[in-house]
TIDREN-476705 format. One record per residue (C-alpha): x, y, z; residue in one letter; residue number from 1. Coordinates in pm, 1 decimal. Layout:
% residues N
atom c1=X	c2=Y	c3=Z	aa=A	i=NUM
...
END
This chain:
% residues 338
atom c1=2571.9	c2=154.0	c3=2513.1	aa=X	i=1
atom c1=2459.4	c2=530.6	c3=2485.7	aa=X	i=2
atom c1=2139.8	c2=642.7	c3=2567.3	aa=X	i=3
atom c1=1963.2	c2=738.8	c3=2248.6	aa=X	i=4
atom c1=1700.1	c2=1008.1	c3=2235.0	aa=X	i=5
atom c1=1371.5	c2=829.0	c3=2065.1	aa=X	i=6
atom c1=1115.7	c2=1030.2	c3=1895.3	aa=X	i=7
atom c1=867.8	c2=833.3	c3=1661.0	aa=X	i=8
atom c1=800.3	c2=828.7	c3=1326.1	aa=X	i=9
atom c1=712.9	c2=506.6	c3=1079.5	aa=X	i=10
atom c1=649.8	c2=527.7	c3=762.0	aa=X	i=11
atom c1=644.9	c2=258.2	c3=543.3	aa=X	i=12
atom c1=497.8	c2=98.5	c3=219.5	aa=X	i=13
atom c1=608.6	c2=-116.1	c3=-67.3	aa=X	i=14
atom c1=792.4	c2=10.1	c3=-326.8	aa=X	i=15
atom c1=1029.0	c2=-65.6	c3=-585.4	aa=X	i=16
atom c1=1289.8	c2=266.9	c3=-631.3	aa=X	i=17
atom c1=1386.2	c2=283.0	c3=-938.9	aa=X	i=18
atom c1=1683.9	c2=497.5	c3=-846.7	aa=X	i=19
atom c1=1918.0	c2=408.0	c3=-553.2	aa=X	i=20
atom c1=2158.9	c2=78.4	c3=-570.0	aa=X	i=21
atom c1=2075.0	c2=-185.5	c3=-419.0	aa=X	i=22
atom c1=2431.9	c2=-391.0	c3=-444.0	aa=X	i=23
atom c1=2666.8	c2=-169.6	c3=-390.4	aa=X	i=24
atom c1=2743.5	c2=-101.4	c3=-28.4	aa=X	i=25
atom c1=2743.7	c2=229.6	c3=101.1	aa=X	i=26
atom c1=2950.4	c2=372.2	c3=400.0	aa=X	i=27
atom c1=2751.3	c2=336.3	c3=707.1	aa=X	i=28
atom c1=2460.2	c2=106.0	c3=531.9	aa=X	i=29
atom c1=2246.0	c2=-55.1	c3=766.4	aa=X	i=30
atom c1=2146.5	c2=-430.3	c3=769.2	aa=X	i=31
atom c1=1965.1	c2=-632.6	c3=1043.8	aa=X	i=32
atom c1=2133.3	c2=-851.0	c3=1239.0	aa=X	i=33
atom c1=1867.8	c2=-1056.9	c3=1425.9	aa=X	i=34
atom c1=1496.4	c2=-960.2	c3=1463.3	aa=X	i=35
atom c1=1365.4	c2=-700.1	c3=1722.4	aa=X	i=36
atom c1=1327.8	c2=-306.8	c3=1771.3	aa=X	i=37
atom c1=1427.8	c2=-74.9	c3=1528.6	aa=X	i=38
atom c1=1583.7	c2=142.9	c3=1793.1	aa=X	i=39
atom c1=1835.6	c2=-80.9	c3=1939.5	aa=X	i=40
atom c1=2164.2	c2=-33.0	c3=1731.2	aa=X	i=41
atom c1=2253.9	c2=-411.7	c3=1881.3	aa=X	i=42
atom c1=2030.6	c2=-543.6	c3=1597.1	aa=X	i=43
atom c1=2179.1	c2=-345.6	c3=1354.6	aa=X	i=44
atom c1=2503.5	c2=-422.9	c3=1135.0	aa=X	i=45
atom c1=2710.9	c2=-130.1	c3=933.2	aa=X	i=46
atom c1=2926.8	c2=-145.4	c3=670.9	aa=X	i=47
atom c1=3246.2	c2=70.4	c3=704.0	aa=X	i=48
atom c1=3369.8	c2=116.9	c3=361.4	aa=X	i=49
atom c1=3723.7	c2=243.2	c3=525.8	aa=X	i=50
atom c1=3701.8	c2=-149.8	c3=672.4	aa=X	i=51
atom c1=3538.1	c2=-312.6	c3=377.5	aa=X	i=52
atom c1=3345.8	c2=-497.0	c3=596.4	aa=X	i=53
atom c1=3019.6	c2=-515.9	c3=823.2	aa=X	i=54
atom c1=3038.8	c2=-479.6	c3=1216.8	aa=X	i=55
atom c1=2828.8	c2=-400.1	c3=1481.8	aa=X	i=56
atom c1=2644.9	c2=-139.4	c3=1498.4	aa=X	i=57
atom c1=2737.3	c2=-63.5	c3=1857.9	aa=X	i=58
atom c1=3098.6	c2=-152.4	c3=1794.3	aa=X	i=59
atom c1=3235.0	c2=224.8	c3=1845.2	aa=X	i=60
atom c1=3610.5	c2=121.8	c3=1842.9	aa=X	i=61
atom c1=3601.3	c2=54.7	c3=1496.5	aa=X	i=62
atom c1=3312.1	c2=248.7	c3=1329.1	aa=X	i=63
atom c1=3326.3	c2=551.2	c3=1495.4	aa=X	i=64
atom c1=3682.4	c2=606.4	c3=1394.0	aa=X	i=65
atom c1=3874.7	c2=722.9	c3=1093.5	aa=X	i=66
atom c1=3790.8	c2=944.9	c3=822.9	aa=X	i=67
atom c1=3437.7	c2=813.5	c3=756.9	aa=X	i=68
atom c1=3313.3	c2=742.0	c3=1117.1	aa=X	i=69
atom c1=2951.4	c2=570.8	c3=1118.9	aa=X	i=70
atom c1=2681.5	c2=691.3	c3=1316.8	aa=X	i=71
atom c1=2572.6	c2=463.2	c3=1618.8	aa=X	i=72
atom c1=2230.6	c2=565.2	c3=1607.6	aa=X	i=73
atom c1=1975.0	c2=319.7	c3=1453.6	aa=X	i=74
atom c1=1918.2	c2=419.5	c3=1015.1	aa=X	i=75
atom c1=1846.7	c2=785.8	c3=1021.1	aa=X	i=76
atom c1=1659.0	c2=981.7	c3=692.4	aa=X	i=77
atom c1=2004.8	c2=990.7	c3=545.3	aa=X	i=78
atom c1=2098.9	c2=607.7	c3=558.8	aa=X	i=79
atom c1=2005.4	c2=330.0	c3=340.1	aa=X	i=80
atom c1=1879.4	c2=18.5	c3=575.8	aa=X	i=81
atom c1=1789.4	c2=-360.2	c3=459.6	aa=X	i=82
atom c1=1589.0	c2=-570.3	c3=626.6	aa=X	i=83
atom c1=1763.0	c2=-935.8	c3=592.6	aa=X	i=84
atom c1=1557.2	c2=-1316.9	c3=489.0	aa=X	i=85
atom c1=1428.4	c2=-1441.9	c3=819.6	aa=X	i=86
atom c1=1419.5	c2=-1084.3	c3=1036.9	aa=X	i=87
atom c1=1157.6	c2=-883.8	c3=1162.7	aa=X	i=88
atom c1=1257.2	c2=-561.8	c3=1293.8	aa=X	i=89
atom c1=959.0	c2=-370.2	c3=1468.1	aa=X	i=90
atom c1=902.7	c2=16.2	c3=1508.3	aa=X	i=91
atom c1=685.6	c2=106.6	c3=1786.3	aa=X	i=92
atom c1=632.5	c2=378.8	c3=2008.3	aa=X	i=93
atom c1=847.2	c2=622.6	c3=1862.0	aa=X	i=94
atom c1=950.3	c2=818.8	c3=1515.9	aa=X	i=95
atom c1=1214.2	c2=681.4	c3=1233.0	aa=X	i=96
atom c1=1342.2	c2=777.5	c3=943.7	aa=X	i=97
atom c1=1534.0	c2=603.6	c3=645.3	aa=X	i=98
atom c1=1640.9	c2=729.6	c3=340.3	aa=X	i=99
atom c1=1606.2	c2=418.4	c3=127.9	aa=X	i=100
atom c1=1445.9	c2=84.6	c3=274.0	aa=X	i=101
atom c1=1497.0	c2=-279.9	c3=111.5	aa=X	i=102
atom c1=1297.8	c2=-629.8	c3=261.4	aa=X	i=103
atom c1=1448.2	c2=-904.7	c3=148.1	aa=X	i=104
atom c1=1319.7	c2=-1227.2	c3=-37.2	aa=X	i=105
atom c1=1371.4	c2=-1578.1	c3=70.7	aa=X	i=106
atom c1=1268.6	c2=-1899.5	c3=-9.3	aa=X	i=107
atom c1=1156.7	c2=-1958.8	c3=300.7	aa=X	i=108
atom c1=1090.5	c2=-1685.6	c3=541.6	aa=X	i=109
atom c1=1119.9	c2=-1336.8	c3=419.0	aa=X	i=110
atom c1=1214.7	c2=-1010.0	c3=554.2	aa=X	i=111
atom c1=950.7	c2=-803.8	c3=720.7	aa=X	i=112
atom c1=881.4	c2=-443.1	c3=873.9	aa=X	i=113
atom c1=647.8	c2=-430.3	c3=1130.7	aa=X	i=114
atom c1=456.9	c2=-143.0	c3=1241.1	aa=X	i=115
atom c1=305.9	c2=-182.7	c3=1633.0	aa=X	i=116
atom c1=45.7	c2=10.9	c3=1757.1	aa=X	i=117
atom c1=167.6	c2=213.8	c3=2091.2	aa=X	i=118
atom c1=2.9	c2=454.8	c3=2314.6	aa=X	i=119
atom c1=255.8	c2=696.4	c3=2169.7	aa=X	i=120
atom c1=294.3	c2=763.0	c3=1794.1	aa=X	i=121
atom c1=441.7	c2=505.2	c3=1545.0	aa=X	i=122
atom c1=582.7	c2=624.2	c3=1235.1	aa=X	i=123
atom c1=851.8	c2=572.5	c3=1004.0	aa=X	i=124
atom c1=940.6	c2=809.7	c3=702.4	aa=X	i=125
atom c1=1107.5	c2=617.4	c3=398.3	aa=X	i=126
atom c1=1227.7	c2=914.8	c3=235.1	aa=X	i=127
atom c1=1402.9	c2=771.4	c3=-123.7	aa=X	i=128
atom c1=1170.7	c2=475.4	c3=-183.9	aa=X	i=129
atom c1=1118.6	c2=138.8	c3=-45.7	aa=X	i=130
atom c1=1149.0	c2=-163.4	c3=-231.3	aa=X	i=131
atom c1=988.1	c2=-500.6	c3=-132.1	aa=X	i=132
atom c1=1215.0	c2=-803.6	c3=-305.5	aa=X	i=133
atom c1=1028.5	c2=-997.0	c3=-573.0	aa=X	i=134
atom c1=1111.2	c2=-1385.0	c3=-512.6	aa=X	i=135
atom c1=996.3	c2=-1726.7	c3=-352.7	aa=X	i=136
atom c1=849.8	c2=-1518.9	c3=-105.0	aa=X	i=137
atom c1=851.3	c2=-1160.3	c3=-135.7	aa=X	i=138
atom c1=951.7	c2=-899.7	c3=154.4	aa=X	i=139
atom c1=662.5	c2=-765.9	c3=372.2	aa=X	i=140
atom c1=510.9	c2=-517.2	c3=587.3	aa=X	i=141
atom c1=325.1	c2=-606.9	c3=869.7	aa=X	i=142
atom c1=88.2	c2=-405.7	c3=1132.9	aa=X	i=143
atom c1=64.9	c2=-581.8	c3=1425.1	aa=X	i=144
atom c1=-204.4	c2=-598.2	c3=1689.1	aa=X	i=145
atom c1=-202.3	c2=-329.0	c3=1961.6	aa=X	i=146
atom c1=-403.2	c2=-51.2	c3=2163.1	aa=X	i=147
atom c1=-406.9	c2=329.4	c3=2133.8	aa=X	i=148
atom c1=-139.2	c2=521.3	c3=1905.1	aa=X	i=149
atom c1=-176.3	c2=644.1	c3=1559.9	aa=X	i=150
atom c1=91.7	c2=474.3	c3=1315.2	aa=X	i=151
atom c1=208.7	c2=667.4	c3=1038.4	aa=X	i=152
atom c1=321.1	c2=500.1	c3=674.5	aa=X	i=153
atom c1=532.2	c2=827.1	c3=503.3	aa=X	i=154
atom c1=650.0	c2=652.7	c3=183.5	aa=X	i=155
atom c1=826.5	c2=930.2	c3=-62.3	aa=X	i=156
atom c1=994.9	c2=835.1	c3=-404.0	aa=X	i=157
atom c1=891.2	c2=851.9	c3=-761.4	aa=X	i=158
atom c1=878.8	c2=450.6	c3=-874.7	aa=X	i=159
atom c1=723.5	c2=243.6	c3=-572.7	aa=X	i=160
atom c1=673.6	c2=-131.8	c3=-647.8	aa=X	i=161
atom c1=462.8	c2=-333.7	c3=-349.0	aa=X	i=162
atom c1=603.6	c2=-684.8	c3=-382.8	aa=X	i=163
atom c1=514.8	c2=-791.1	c3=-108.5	aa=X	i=164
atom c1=193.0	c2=-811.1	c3=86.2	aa=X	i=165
atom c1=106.3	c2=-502.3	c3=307.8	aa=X	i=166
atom c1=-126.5	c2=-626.3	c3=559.8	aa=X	i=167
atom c1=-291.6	c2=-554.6	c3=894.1	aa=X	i=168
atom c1=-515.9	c2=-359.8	c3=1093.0	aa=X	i=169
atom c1=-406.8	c2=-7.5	c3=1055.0	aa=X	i=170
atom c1=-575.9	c2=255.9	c3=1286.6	aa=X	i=171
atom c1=-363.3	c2=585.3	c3=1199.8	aa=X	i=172
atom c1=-271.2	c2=699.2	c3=828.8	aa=X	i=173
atom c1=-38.7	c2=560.9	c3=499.1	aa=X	i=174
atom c1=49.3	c2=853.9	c3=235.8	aa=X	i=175
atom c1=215.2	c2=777.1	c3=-63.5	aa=X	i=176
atom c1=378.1	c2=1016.1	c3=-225.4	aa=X	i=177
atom c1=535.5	c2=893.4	c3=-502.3	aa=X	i=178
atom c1=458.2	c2=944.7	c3=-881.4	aa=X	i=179
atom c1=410.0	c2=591.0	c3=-971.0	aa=X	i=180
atom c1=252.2	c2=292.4	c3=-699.3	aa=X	i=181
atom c1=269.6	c2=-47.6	c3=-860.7	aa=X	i=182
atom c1=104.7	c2=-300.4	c3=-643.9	aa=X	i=183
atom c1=183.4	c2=-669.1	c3=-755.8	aa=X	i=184
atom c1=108.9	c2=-826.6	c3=-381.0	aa=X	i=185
atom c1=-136.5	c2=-773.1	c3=-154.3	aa=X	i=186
atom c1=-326.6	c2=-416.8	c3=-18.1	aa=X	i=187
atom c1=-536.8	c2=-432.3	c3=261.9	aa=X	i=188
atom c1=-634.8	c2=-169.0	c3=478.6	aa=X	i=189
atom c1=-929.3	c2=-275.6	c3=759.8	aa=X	i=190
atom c1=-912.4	c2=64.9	c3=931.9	aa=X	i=191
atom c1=-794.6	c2=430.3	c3=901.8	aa=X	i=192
atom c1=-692.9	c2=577.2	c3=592.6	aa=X	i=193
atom c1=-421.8	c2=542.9	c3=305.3	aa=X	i=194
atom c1=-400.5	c2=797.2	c3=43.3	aa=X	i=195
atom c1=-206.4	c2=798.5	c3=-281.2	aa=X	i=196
atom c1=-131.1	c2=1049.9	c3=-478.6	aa=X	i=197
atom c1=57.7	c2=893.9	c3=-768.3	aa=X	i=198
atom c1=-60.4	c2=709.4	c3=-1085.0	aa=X	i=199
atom c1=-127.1	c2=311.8	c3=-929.6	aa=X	i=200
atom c1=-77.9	c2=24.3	c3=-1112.7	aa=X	i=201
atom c1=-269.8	c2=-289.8	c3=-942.8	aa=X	i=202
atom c1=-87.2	c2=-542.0	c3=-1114.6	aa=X	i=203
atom c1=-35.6	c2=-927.5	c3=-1162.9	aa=X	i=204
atom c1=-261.5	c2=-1088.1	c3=-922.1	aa=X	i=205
atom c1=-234.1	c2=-807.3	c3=-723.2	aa=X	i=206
atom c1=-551.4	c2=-864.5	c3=-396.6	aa=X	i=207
atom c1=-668.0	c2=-510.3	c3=-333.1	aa=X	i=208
atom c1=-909.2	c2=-489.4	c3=21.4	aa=X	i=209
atom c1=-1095.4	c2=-254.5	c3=222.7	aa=X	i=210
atom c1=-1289.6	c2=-388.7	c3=515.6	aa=X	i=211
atom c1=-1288.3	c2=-81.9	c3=700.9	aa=X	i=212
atom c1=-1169.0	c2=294.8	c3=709.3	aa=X	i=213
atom c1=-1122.7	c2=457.4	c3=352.3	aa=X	i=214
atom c1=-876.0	c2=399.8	c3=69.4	aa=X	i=215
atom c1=-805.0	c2=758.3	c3=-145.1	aa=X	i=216
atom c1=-611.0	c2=720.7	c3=-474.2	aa=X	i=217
atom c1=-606.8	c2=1089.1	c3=-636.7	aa=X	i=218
atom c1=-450.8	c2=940.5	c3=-974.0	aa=X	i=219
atom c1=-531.0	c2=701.6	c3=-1229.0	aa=X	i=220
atom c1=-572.4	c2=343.6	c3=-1178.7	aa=X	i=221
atom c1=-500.2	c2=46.4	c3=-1377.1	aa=X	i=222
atom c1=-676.4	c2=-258.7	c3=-1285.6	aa=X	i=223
atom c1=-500.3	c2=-567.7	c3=-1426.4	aa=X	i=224
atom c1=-669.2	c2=-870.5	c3=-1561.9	aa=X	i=225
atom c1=-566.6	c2=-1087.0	c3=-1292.8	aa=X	i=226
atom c1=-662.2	c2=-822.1	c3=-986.9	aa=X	i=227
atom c1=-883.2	c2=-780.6	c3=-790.1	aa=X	i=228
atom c1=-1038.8	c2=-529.9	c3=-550.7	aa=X	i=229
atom c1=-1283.4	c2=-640.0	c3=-263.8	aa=X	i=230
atom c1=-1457.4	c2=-374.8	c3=-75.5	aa=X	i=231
atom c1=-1680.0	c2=-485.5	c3=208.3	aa=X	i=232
atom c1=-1647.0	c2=-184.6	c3=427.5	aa=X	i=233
atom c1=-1543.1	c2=148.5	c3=423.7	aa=X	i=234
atom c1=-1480.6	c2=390.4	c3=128.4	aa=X	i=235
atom c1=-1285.1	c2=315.2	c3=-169.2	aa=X	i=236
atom c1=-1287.1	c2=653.2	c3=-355.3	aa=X	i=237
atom c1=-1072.3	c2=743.0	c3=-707.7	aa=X	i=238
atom c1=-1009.9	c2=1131.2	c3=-753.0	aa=X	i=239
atom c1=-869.6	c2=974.6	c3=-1166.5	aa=X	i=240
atom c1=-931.4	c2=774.2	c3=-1369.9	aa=X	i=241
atom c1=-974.8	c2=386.9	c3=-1328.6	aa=X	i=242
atom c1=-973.2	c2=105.4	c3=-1579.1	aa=X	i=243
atom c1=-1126.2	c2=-244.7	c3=-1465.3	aa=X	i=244
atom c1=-975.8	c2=-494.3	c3=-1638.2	aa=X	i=245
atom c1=-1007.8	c2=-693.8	c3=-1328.8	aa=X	i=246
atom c1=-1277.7	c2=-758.4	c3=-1095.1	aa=X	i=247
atom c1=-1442.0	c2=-533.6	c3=-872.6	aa=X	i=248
atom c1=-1673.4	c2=-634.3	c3=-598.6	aa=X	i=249
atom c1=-1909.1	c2=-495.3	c3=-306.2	aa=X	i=250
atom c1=-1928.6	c2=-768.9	c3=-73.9	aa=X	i=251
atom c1=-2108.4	c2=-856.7	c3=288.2	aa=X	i=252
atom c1=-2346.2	c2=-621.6	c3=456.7	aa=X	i=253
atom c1=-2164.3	c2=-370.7	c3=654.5	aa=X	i=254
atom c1=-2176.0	c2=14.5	c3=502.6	aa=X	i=255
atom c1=-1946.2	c2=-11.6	c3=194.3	aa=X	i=256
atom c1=-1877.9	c2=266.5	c3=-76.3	aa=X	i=257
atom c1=-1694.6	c2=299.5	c3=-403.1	aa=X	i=258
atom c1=-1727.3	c2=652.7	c3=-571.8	aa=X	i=259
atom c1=-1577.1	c2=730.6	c3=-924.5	aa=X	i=260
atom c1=-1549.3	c2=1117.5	c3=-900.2	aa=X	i=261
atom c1=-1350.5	c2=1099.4	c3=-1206.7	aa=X	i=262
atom c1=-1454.9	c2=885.4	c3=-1552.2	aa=X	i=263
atom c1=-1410.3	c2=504.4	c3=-1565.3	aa=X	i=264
atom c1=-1128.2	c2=429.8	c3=-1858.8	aa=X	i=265
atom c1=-1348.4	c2=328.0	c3=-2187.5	aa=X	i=266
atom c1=-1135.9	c2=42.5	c3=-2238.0	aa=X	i=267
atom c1=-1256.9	c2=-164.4	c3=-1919.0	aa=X	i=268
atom c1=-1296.1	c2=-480.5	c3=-1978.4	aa=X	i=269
atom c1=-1372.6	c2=-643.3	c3=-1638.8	aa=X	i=270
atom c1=-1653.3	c2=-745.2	c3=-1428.7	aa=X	i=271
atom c1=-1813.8	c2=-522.8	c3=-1135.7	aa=X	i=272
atom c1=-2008.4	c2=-691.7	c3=-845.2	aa=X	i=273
atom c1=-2230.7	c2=-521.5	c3=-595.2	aa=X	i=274
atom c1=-2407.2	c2=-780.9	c3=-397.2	aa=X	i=275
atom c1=-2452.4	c2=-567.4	c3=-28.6	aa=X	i=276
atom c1=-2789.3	c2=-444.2	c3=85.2	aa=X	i=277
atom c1=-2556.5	c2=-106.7	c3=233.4	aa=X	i=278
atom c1=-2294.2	c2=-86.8	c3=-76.7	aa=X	i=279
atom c1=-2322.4	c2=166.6	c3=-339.8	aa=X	i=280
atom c1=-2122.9	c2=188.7	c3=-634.6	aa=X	i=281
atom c1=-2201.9	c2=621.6	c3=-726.5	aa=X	i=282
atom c1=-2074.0	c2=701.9	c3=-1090.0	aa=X	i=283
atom c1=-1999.9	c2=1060.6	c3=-1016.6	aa=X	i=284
atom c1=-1829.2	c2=1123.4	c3=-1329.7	aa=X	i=285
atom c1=-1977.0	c2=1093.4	c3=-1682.9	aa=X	i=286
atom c1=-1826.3	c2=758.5	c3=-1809.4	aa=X	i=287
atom c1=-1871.4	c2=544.2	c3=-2101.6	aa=X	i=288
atom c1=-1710.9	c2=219.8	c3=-2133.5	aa=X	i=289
atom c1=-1742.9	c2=60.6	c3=-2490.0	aa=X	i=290
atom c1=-1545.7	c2=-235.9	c3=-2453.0	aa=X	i=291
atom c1=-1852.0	c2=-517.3	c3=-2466.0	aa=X	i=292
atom c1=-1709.1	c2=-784.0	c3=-2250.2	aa=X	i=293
atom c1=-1752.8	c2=-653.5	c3=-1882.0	aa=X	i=294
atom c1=-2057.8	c2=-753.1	c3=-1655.2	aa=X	i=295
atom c1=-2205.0	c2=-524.6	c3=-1374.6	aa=X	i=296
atom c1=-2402.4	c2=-754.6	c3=-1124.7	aa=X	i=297
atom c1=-2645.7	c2=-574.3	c3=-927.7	aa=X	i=298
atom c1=-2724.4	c2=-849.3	c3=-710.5	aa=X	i=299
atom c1=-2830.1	c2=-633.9	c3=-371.6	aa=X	i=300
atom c1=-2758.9	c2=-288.6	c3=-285.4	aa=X	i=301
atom c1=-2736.7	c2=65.3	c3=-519.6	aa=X	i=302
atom c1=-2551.9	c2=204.6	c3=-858.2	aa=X	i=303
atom c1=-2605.5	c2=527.5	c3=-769.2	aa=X	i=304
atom c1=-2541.9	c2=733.1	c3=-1135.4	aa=X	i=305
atom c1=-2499.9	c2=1099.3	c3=-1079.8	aa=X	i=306
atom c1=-2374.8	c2=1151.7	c3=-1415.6	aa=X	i=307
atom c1=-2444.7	c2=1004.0	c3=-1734.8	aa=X	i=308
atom c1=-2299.0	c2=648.3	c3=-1756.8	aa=X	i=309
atom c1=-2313.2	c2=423.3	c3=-2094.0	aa=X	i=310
atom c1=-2186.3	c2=87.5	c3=-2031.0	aa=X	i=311
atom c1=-2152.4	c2=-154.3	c3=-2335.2	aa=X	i=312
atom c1=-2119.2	c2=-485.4	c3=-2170.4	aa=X	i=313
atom c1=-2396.4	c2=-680.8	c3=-1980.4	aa=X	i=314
atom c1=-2570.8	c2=-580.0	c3=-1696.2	aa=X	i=315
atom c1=-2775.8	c2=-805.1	c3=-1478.4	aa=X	i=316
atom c1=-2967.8	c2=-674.0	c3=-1211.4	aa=X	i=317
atom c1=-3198.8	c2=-890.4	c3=-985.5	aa=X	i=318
atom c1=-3508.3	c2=-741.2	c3=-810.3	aa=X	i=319
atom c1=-3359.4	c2=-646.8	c3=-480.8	aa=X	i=320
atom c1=-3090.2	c2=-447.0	c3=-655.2	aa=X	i=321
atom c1=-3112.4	c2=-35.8	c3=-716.0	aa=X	i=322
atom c1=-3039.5	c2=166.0	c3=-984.2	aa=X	i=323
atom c1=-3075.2	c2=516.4	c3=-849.5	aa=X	i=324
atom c1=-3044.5	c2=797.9	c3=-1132.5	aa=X	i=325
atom c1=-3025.0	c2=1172.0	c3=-1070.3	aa=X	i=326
atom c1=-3256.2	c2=1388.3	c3=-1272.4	aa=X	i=327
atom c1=-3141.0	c2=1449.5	c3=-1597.8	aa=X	i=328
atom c1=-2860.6	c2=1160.9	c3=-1626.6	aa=X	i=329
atom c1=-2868.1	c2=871.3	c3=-1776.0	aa=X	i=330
atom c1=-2767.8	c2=513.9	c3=-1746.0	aa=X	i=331
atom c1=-2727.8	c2=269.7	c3=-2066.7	aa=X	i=332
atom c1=-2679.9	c2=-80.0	c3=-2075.3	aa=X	i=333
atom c1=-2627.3	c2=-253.9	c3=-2399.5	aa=X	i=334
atom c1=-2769.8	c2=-590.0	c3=-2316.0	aa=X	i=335
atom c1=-2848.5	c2=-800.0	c3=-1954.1	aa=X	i=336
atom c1=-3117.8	c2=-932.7	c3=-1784.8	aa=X	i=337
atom c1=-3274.8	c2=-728.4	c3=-1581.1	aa=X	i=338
END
């Protein structure tokens, strides 16, 4: 067996690319073999298209030969990797890359990614997309438990489709580059921060959470009717647009923020919640939503309006609850008890 030189890097996320093929093999395609490290090229098979077949990764007689010789290093930012039904293939302590990821469905036990925290840096860079099987049970990404270390989720492509569920403690950063984030499984994020940058769909009965750290999405946001987002710590905050078709709630009693520095769709429909003596929802865009069947609950905590903000559904706000408007805005409710 060589000895490799490891550097870290993990980046990963959920997406569906709507570009790269998925059935057709590639030479020198990666595919798990069993579960473990990412960085041992014994739990790796490759696919030799000179052989028309799949061998070890660490079988040099026969990959590492011919016209089209495989690498027999783990999936580097040129390869295309797959992470089979019934694996889990870690990354810790050190830097990948992958061009194009794909986690596997099963019935039974899916594929899953799992992203360890290290005293040393953790990151992975998918650099073409990642995309998270839709079946029984859909492909997932994992954080697992750990001390120290920063991990890093790099996920770059245009079309990213979450699946899967995403979950975990995460105490470094996820970016997501891409132009379009559909999220049809589950987001949480209990510490550090994720950013994205593209246009996110939070679709299906897509489970959005915060319970720590902050959540950035510089785009617009469609809420489906069927999703939800639950903030109960942290800072959720949207740099576009967002329409709640959804529900949106500020749970617990921990210090929990959701700021709207650009204007809520019109066309939201759904229900808002804010029932946390230290949550505050702050409108700091003028909004005005005229669709009539939405609530906003003001059970405990503030709406903080810092900009004019007409709301033509029902508001009900109990005595403990704050409204909290800047000079010379306004807030409008077209019917509640209050």
């Amino acid at each position: 067996m060589r000895n490799h030189k490891r550097t870290l890097v993990l980046s990963m996320l959920c997406g569906l690319l709507a570009a790269p093929t998925v059935n057709a093999q590639e030479n020198c395609e990666y595919r798990s073999a069993t579960s473990g490290s990412w960085v041992n090229d014994a739990n790796w098979d490759c696919y030799s298209v000179r052989l028309e077949g799949w061998y070890p990764c660490d079988d040099e007689m026969n990959l590492n030969d011919g016209d089209e010789p495989c690498l027999l290093d783990p999936p580097d930012g040129t390869r295309k990797a797959t992470i089979r039904a019934g694996h889990v293939v870690h990354v810790a302590g050190s830097t990948q890359a992958v061009r194009v990821l794909v986690i596997e469905d099963d019935a039974t036990t899916p594929g899953e990614l799992q992203l360890r925290l290290s005293s040393t840096t953790t990151s992975l860079t998918i650099n073409d997309g990642l995309d998270m099987e839709t079946g029984t049970n859909d492909g997932r990404i994992a954080f697992a438990n750990g001390s120290g270390g920063t991990p890093e989720l790099i996920i770059d492509g245009d079309d990213i489709t979450a699946a899967g569920d995403i979950a975990g403690s995460v105490n470094g950063g996820i970016t997501v580059n891409g132009t379009g984030f559909t999220v049809s499984g589950s987001l949480s994020v209990t510490a550090g921060t994720l950013t994205v940058d593209g246009g996110v769909v939070l679709s299906g009965s897509s489970a959005t959470s915060l319970s720590g750290g902050a959540l950035t999405l510089n785009d617009s946001v469609v809420l489906n009717s069927s999703g939800t987002v639950s903030v109960t710590a942290g800072t959720l905050t949207f740099n576009g647009s967002f329409e709640n078709d959804g529900a949106l709630s500020i749970t617990g009693s921990s210090e929990a923020d959701v700021v709207f520095n650009a204007a809520i769709a019109s066309g939201s429909s759904g229900d808002w919640t804010i029932d946390n003596p230290n949550g505050t929802l702050r409108v700091s865009a003028a909004s005005t939503v005229t669709d009539s069947n939405g609530t906003i609950t003001l059970e405990d905590g503030t709406l903080d309006v810092d900009a004019t903000f007409q709301f033509n559904g029902k508001m009900d706000w109990t005595r403990t609850g704050i409204i909290d408007v800047a000079n010379t805005k306004q807030f409008v409710a077209a019917s509640g008890d209050l």
